[in-house]
N, C-alpha and C positions, 0 to 999 in steps of 0.2 A: 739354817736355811736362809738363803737371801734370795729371793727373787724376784724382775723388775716384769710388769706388763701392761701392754699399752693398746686401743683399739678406738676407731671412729665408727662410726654406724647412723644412718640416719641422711636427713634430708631437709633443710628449709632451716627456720630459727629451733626448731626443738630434737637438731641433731644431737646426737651426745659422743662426747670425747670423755675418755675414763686412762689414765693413769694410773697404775698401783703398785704399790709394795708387798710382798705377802712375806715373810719371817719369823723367826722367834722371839716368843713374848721377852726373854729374857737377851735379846741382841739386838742391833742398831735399829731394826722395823718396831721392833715390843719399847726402846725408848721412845720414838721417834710417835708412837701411837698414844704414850703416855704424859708427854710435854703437849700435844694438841688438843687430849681433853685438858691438861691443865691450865695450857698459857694460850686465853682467849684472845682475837683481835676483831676490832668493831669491823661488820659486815663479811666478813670468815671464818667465822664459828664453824669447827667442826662439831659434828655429832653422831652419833653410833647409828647405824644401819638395823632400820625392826621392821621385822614382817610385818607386823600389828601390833599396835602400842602393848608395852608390857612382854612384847618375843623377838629379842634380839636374836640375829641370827649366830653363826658360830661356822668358821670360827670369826670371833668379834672383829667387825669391822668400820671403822672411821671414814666417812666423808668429809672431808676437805672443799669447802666448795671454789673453783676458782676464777669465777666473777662475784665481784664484791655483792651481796644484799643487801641493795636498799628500803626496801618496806618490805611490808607485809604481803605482796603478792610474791615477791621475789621467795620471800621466807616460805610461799607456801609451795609451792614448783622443788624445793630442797628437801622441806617436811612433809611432802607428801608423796607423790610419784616415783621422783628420783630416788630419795628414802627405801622406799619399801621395793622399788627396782633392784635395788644391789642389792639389798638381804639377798632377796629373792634368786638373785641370781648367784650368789653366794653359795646359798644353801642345795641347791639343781646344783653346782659346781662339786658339790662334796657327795649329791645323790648319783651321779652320773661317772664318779669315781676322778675328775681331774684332780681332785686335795682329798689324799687316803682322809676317811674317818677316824683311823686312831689317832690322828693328828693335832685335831682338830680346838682342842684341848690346848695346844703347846703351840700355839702360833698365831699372829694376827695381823688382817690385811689394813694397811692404810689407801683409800680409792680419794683420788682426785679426781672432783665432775664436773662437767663444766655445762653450765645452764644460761642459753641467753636471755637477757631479761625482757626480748618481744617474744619470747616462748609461749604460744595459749592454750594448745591441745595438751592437757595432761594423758592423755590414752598415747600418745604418740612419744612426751617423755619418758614413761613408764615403760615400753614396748623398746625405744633406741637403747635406753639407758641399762635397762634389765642384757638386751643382747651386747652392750660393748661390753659392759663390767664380765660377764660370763666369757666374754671373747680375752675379753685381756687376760683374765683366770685361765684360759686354757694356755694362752700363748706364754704366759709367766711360767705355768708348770713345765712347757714344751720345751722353754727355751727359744723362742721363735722371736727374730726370726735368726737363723742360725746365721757366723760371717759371709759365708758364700751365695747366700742369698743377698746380704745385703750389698756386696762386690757386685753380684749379677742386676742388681735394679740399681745400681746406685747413680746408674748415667742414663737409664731409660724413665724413671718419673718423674712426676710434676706435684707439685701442692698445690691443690684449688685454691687457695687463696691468696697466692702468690698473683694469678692472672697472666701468667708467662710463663715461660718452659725452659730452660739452661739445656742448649743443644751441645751435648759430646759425642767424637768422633768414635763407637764405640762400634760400629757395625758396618768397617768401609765395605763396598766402595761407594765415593764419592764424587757429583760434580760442580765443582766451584768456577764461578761464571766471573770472570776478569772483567769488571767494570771500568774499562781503560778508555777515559770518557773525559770531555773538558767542558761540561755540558749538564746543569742540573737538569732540566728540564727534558733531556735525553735518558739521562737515567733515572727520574721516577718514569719513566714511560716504559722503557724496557724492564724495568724489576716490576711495575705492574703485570707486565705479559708474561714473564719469567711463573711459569706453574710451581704452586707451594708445595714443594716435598719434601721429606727428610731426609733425600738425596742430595739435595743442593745446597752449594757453599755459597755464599755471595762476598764477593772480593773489592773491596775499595780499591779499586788501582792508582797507584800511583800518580797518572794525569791530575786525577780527581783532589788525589788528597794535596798535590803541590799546588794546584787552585785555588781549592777553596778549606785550606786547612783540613786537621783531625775531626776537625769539627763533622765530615761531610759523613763520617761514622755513624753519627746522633741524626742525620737526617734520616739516612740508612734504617735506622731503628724504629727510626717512625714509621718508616711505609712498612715495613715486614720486623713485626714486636719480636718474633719469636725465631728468627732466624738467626743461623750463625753466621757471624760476619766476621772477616780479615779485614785488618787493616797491613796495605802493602807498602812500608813505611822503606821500607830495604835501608831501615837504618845502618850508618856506618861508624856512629861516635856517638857520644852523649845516651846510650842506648837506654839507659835508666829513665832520664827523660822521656824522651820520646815513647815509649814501651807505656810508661804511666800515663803520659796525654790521653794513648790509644784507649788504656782500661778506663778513663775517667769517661770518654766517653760509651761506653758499654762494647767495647771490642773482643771478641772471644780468641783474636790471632791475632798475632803480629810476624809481619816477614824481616828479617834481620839480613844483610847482605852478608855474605861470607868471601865479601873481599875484605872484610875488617881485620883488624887484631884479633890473635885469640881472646886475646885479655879484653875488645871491647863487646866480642862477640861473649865469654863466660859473664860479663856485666848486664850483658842487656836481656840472657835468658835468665840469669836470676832476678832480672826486675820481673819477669812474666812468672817467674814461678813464685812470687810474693805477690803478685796481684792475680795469681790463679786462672791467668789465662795462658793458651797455646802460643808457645817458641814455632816458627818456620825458619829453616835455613836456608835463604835463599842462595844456591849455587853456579849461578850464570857467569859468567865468564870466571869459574875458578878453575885454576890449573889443580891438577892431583886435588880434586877434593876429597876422596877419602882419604888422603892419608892427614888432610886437616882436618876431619871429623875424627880423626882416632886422635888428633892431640889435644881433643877435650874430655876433662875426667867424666865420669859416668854419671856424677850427678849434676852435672849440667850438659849432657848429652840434647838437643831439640826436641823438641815434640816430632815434628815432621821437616824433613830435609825434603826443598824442591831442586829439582833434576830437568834440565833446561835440555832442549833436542843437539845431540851434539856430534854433526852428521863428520866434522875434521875428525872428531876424536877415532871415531868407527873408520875411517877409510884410512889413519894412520895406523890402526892394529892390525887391519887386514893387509898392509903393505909391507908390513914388519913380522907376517906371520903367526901373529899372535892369536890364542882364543876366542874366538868370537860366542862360544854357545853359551854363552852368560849375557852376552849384550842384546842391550837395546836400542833404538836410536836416542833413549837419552841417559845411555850408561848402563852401568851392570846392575842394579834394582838389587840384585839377591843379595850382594858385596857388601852393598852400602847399608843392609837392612842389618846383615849380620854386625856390623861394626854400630850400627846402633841402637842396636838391643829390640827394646820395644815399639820403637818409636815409626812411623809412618811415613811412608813417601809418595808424593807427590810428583808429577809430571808433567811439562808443560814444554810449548813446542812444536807446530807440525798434529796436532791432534783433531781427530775426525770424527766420526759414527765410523766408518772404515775398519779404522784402526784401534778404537776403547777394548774391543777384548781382546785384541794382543795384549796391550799394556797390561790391564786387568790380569790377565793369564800370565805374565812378568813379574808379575810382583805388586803394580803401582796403586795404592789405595786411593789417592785424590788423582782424578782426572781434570786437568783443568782448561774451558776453553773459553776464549774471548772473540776477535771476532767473527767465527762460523755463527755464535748466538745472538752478540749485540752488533753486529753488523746487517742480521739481518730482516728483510721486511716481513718477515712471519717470524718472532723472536719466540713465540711460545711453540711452534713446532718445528723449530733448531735442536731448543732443548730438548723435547720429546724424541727428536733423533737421536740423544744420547743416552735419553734416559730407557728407550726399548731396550738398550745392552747389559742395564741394570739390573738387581733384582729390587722386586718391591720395597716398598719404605720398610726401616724396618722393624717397625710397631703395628705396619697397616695391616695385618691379620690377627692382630692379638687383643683377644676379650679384654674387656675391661676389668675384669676381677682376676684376670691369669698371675697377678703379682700377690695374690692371695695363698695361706695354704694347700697343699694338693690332700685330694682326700682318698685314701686308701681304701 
């Protein structure tokens, strides 16, 4: 048996965080439990887990503490509370049937606790600490959390102590607001009016960024921490460059012109997919762009291909005869989706409150509009014109605890 389990609980300094091991005394858990009683280090001493001095619980378990102790207060917050918490909850873990009984004999858990050293209510270490370690024990035996759970949150949470949130495009549709501006003082004005929703992209436009540098990214970030922001770079060359300026300043996009090389176009998404932010292909004045998005291999295929209003291309297929029930005014969305697998498309162009649920109903995940929003003198009720075709954020109905197990 090897199994790993992990659980936070609690609130203020005397939260408790518990990581464990649970396995056989005679496998990699039973060595790993028997070098930490024996190879001490000053201020992490581990020590066996006892209900009450002289009753260890069973099956035998090791605390690890993982802030160093410095005195004797620190020492007693480990030997006392947190201590007799894990037994405790140890032993409820084997009464309650998570760790069969006959087992109990042949295995042994390693718990790493984590204790901070402004902790002062012992009622409240003993009480976190008892419910993580029992929680990690259930989740270790469960398996929990399983891969597909961790696929399905893995772009919808946040860690409290990060103090920001990393926004992925994981539940389009979306609207990304074209800050196509030569004007700082223009645009903190408008991104202050612009409503904070998980709907909305906010777009360094090009004006901005050949003014006043990548830099105007990092300003960007300052007015709104937690939003996601493009930079509209429509790099043509040196794409590796430029793509890394963007991530150094905290850019979650970058737009790539797909009037480039293929070759400088495969350069400069794998610069983004090594700095872990989103490829855009930008497609404005390209001729047959899908048959140039299909002459790139699959693993460097774009995040999101943007699709410019492209009213010649439409009125030369209807002159020629040609199918139109695929099309849109800014191309055939379904075509270009197919030929890029997973990847998102965006659309820009001629875009209204009007016309968002056609596109939407087309296919297009990023709606994107400039100036119907920053053009105008009520910029937070433009957006709200677009944002009525949406559907809600798409976290703003979900408990806080829904990323927790479900209970049968």
């Amino acid at each position: 048996m090897y199994r790993i389990g992990e659980a936070l609980i609690g609130d203020g300094p005397e939260l408790a965080h518990v990581d464990l091991l649970i396995g056989d005394k005679f496998g990699p858990v039973g060595q790993a439990f028997a070098n930490g009683l024996s190879n001490l280090s000053v201020g992490h001493t581990p020590l066996t887990s006892v209900i009450r001095p002289n009753l260890m619980t069973k099956p035998a378990t090791l605390i690890i503490p993982k802030v160093t102790v410095g005195d004797l207060d620190d020492a007693s917050k480990i030997f006392g509370p947190a201590q007799t918490a894990v037994a405790r909850a140890v032993a409820d873990a084997v009464e309650d049937g998570y760790i069969p009984k006959d087992i109990v004999e042949d295995i042994v858990i390693n718990a790493s606790v984590f204790i901070d050293p402004s902790a002062k209510d012992f009622r409240k270490i003993y009480q976190y600490n008892y419910g993580a370690t029992k929680l990690a024990i259930r989740r270790a035996m469960d398996g929990y959390p399983s891969i597909d759970k961790v696929l399905a949150e893995k772009d919808r949470g946040t860690h409290p102590i990060m103090g920001f949130k990393v926004k992925k495009l994981w539940s389009p549709p979306y609207l990304q607001v074209a800050l196509d501006l030569d004007n700082l003082d223009a645009m903190e004005r408008i991104i202050a009016d612009i409503p904070d929703n998980e709907r909305i992209l906010l777009e360094a436009g090009t004006p901005l960024v050949k003014k006043f540098g990548v830099g105007v990214v990092g300003k960007i970030r300052e007015l709104r921490p937690d939003a996601f922001i493009i930079a509209d770079l429509k790099t043509l060359d040196v794409g590796r460059v430029e793509v890394k300026m963007a991530a150094d300043e905290t850019a979650d996009a970058v737009a790539i012109s797909g009037l480039g090389t293929i070759e400088s176009i495969k350069k400069a998404i794998h610069e983004t997919q090594k700095q872990g932010i989103y490829s855009i292909l930008d497609m404005m004045n390209v001729k047959d762009f899908d048959k140039k998005l299909s002459q790139l291999p699959d693993d460097l295929k774009p995040d999101i291909v943007l699709l410019h209003r492209n009213v010649d291309l439409e009125t030369y297929k209807a002159e020629h005869g040609e199918d139109l029930g695929g099309m849109t005014e800014w191309g055939n969305i379904k075509e270009i989706k197919e030929i890029l697998g997973k990847g998102l498309v965006a659309v820009a162009g001629g875009i209204r409150p009007s016309n968002v649920e056609e596109a939407i109903e087309k296919g297009a995940d990023i709606i994107i509009a400039g100036r119907y929003i920053i053009g105008s003198r009520d910029v937070r009720r433009a957006a709200q014109d677009f944002l009525e075709h949406f559907d809600p954020d798409p976290d703003n109905m979900r408990l806080a605890m829904d990323e927790d197990e479900q209970v049968n």
